[in-house]
PyMOL commands that place a pseudoatom at each C-alpha (Angstrom):
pseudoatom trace, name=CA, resn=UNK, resi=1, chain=A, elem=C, hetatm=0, pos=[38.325, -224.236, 2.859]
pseudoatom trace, name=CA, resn=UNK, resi=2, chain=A, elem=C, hetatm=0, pos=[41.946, -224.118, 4.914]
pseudoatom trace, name=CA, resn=UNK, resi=3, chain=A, elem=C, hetatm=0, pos=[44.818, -221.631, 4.584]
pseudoatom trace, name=CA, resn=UNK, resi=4, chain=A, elem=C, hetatm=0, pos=[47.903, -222.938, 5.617]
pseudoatom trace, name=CA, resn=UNK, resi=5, chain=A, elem=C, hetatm=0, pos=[50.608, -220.115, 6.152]
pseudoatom trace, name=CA, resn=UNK, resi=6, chain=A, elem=C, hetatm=0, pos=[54.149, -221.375, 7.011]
pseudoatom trace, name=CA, resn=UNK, resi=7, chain=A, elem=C, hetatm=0, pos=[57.146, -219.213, 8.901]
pseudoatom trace, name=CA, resn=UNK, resi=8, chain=A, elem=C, hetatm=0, pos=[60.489, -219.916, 10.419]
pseudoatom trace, name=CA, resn=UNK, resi=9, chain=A, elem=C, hetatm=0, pos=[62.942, -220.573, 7.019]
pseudoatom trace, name=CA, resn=UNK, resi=10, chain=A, elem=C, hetatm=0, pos=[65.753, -219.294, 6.811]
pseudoatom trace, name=CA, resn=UNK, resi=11, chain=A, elem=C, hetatm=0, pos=[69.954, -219.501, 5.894]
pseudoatom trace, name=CA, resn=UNK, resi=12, chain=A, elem=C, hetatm=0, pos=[71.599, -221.943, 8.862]
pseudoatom trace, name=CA, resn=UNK, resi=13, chain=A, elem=C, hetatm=0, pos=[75.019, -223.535, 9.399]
pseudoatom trace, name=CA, resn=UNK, resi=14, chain=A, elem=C, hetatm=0, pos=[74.958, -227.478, 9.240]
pseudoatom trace, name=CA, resn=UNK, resi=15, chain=A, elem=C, hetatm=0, pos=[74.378, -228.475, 12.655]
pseudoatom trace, name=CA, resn=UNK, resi=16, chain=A, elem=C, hetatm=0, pos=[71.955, -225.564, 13.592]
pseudoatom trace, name=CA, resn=UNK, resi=17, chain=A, elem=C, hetatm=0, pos=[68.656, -225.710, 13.998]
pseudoatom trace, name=CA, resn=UNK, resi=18, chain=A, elem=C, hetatm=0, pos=[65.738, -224.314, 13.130]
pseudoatom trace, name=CA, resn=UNK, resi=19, chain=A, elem=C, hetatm=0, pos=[61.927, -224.410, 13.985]
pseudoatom trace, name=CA, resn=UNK, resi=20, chain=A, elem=C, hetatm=0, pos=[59.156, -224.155, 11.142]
pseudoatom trace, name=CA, resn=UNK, resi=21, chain=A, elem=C, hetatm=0, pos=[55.775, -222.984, 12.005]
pseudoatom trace, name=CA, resn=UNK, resi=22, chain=A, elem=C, hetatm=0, pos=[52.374, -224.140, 9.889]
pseudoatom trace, name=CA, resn=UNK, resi=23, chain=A, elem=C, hetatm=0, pos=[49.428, -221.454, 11.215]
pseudoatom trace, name=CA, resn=UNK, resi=24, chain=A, elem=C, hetatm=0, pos=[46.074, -223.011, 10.052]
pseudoatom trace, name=CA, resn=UNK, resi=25, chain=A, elem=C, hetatm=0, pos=[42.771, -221.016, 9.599]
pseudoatom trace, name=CA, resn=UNK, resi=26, chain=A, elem=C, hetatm=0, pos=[39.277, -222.116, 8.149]
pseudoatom trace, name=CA, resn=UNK, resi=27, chain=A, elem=C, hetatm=0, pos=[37.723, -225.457, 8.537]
pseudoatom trace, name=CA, resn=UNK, resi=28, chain=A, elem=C, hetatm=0, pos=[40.567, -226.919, 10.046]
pseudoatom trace, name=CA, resn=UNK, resi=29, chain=A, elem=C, hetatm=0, pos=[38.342, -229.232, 12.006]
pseudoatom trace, name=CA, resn=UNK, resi=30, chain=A, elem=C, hetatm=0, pos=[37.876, -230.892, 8.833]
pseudoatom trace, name=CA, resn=UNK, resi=31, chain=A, elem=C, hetatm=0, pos=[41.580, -231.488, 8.641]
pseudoatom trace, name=CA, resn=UNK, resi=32, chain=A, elem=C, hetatm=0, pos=[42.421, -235.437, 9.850]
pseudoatom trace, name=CA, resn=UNK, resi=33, chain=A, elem=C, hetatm=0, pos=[46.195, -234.939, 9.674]
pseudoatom trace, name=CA, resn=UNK, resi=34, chain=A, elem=C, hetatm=0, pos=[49.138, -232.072, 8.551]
pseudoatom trace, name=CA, resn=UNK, resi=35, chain=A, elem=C, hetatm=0, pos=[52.126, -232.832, 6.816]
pseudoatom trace, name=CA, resn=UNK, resi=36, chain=A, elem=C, hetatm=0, pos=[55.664, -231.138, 6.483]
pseudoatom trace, name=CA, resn=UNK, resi=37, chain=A, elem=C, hetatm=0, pos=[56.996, -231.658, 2.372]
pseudoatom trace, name=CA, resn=UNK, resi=38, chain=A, elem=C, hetatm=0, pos=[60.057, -230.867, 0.576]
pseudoatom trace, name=CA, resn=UNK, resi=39, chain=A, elem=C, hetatm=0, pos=[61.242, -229.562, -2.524]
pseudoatom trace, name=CA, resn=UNK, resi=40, chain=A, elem=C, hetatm=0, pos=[65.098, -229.272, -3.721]
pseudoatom trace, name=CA, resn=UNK, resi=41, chain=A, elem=C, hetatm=0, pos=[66.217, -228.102, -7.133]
pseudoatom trace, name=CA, resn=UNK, resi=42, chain=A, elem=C, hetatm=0, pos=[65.808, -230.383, -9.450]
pseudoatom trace, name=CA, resn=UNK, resi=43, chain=A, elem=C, hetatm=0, pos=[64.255, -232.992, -7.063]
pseudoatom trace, name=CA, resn=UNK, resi=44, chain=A, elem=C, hetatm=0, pos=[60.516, -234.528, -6.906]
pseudoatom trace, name=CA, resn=UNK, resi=45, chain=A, elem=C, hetatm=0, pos=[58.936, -233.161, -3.279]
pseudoatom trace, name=CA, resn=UNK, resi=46, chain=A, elem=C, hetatm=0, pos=[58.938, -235.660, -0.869]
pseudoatom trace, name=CA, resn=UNK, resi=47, chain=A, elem=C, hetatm=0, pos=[57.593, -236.212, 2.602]
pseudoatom trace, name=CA, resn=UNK, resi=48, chain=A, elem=C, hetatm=0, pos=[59.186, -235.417, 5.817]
pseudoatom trace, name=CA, resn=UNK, resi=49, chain=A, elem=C, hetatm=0, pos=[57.124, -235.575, 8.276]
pseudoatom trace, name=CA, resn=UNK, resi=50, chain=A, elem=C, hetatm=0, pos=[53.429, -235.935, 9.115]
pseudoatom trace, name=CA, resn=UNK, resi=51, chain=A, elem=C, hetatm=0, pos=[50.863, -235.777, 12.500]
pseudoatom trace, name=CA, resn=UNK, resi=52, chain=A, elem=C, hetatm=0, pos=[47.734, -236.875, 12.330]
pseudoatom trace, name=CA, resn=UNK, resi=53, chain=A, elem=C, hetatm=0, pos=[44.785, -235.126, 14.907]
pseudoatom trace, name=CA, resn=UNK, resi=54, chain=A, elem=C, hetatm=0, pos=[43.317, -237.917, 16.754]
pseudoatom trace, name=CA, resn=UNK, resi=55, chain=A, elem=C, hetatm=0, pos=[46.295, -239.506, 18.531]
pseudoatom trace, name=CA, resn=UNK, resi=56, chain=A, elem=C, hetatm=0, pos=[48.982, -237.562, 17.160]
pseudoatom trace, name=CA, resn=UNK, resi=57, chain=A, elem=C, hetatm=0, pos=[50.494, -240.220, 15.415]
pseudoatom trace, name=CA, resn=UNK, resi=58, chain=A, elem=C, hetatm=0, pos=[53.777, -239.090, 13.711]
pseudoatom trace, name=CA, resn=UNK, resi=59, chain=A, elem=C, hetatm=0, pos=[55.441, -240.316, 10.974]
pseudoatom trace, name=CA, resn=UNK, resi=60, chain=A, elem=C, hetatm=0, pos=[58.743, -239.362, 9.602]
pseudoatom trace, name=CA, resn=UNK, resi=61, chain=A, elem=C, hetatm=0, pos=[61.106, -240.191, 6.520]
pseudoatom trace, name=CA, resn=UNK, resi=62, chain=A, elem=C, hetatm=0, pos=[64.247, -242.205, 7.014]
pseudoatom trace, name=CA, resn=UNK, resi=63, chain=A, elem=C, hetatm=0, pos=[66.342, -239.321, 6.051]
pseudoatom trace, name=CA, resn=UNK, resi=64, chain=A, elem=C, hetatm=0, pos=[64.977, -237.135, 9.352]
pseudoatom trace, name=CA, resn=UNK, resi=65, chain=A, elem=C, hetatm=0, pos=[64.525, -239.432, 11.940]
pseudoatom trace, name=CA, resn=UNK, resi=66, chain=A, elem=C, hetatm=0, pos=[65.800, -238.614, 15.134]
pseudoatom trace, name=CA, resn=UNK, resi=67, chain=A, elem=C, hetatm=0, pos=[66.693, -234.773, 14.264]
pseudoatom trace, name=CA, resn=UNK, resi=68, chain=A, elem=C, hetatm=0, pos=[63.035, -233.496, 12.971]
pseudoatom trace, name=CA, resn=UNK, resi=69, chain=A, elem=C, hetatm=0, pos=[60.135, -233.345, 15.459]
pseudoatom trace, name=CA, resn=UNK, resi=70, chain=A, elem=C, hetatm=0, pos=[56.663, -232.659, 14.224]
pseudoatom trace, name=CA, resn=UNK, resi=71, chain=A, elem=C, hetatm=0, pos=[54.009, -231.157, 16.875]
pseudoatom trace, name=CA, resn=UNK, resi=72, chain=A, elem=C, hetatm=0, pos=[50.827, -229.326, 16.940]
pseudoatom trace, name=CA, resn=UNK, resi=73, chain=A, elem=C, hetatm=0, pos=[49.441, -226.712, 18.939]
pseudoatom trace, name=CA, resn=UNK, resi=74, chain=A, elem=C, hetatm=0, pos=[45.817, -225.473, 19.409]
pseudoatom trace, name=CA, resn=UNK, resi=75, chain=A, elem=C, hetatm=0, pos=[43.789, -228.171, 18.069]
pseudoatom trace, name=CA, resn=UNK, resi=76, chain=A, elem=C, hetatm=0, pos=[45.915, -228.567, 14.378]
pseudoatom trace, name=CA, resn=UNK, resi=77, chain=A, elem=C, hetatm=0, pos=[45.684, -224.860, 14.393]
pseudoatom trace, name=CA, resn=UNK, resi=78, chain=A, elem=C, hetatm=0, pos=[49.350, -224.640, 14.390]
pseudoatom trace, name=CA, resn=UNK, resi=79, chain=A, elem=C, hetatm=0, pos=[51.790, -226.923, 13.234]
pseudoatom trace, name=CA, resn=UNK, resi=80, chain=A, elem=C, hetatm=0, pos=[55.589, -227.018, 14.329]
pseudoatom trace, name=CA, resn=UNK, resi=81, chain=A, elem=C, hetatm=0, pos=[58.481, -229.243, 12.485]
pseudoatom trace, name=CA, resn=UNK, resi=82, chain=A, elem=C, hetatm=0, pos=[61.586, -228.494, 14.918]
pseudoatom trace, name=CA, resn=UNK, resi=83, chain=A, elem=C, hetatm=0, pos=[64.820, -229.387, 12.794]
pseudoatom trace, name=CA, resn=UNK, resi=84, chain=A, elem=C, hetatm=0, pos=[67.996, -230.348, 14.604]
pseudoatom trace, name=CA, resn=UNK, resi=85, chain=A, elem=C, hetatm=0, pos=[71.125, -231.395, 13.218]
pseudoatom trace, name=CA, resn=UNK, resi=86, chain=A, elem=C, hetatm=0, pos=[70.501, -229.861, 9.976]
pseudoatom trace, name=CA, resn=UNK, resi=87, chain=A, elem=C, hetatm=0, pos=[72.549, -230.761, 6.793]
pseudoatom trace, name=CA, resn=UNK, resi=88, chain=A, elem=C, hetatm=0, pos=[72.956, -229.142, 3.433]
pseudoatom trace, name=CA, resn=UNK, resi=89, chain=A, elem=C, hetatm=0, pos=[70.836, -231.659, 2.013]
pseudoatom trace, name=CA, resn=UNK, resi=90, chain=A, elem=C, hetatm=0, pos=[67.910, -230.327, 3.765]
pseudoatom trace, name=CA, resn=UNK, resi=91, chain=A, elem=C, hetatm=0, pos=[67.975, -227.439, 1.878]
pseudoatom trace, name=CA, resn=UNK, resi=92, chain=A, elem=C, hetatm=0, pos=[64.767, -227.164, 0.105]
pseudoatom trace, name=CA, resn=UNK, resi=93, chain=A, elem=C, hetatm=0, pos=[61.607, -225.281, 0.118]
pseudoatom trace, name=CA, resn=UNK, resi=94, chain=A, elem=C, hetatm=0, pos=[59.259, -226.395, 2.747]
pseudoatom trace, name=CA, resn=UNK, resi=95, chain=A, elem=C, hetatm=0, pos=[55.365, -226.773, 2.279]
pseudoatom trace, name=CA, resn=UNK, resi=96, chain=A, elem=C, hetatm=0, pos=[52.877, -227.608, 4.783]
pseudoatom trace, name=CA, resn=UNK, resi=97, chain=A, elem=C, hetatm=0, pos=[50.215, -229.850, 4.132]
pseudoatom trace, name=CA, resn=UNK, resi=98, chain=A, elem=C, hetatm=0, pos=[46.637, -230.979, 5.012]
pseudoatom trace, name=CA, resn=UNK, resi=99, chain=A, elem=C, hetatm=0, pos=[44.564, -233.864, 4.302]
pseudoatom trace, name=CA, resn=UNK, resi=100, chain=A, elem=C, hetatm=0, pos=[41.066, -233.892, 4.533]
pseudoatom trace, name=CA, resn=UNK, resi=101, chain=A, elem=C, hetatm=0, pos=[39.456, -236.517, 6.336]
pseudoatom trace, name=CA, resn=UNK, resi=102, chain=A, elem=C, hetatm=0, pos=[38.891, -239.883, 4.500]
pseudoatom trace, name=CA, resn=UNK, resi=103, chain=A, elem=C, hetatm=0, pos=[40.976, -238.140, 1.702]
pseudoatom trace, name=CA, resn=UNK, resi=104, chain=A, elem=C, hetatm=0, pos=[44.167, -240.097, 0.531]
pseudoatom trace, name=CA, resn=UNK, resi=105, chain=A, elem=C, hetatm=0, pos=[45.953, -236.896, -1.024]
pseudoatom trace, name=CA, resn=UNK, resi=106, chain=A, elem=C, hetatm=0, pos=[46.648, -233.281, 0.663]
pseudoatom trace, name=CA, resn=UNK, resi=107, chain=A, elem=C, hetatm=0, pos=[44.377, -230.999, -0.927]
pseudoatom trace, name=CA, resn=UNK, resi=108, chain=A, elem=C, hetatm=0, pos=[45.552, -227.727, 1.045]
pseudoatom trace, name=CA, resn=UNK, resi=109, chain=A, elem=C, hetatm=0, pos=[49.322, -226.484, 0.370]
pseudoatom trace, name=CA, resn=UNK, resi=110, chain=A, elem=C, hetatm=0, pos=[50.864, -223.621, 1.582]
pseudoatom trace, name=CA, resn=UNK, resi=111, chain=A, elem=C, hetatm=0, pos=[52.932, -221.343, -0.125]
pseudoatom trace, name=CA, resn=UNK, resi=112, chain=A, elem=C, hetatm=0, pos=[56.174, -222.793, 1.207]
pseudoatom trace, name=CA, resn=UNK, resi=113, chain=A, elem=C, hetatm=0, pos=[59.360, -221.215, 3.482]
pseudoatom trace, name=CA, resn=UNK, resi=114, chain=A, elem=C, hetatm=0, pos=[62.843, -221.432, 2.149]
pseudoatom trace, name=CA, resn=UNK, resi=115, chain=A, elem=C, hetatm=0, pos=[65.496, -223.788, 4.422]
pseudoatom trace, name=CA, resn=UNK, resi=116, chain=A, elem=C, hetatm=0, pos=[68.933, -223.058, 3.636]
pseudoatom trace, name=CA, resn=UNK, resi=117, chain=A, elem=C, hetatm=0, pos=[71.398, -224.544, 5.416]
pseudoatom trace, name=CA, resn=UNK, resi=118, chain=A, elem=C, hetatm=0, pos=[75.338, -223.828, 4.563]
pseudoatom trace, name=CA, resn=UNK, resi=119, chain=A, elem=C, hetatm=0, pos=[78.561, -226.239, 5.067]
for i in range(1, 119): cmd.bond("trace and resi %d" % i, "trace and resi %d" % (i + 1))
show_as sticks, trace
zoom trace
C-alpha cells in the first residue's frame, strides 16, 4: 500500500505562484511514476503533470507548459509541482497520483489541496 498526502494549496493572485508538495509513505518503491491531476467545478479531472522514477521523465499538459515544474525528492518520496504564472483557470482541486509499476491506471490518490487563484 502508498499514502499520498498533498500540501501547499491555497488562495493566489493570477500571476503568483505557488508550490504543491506530494509526501509519499509505504511501498513507494513499488511506485514507477507520480502524477499531479485536476479537478474544477463542473469539469472531468485531467492531467497536469507527471514524473516517472527511473529517468525522471516529465510530462506536462499543453495548458501548463512552461509555468508548472514537476520534481521529486528522496527517491519519489516527495513530490513537488511548482506553479508559476498562475491563472484563474487553474483553480481546481489538486490530487496527487501514483501508478504502480506495469499498471496503466493510478491506483493511489490523495485526498487533494485546494488552488485558488483570484483575477
Amino acid at each position: 500500500q502508498v499514502q499520498l498526502v498533498e500540501s501547499g494549496g491555497g488562495l493566489v493572485q493570477a500571476g503568483g505562484s505557488l508550490r504543491l508538495s506530494c509526501a509519499a509513505s509505504g511501498r513507494t518503491f513499488t511506485l514507477d511514476s507520480v502524477g499531479w491531476f485536476r479537478q474544477a467545478p463542473g469539469k472531468d479531472r485531467e492531467s497536469v503533470a507527471t514524473i516517472t522514477r527511473i529517468g525522471g521523465t516529465t510530462y506536462y499538459a499543453d495548458s501548463v507548459k512552461g509555468r508548472f515544474a514537476v520534481s521529486s525528492a528522496n527517491a519519489m518520496n516527495t513530490v513537488y509541482l511548482q506553479m508559476n504564472s498562475l491563472r484563474p483557470e487553474d483553480t481546481a482541486v489538486y490530487y496527487c497520483a501514483g501508478r504502480l509499476g506495469g499498471r496503466s491506471e493510478y491506483g493511489y490518490w490523495g485526498q487533494g489541496t485546494q488552488v485558488t487563484v483570484s483575477e
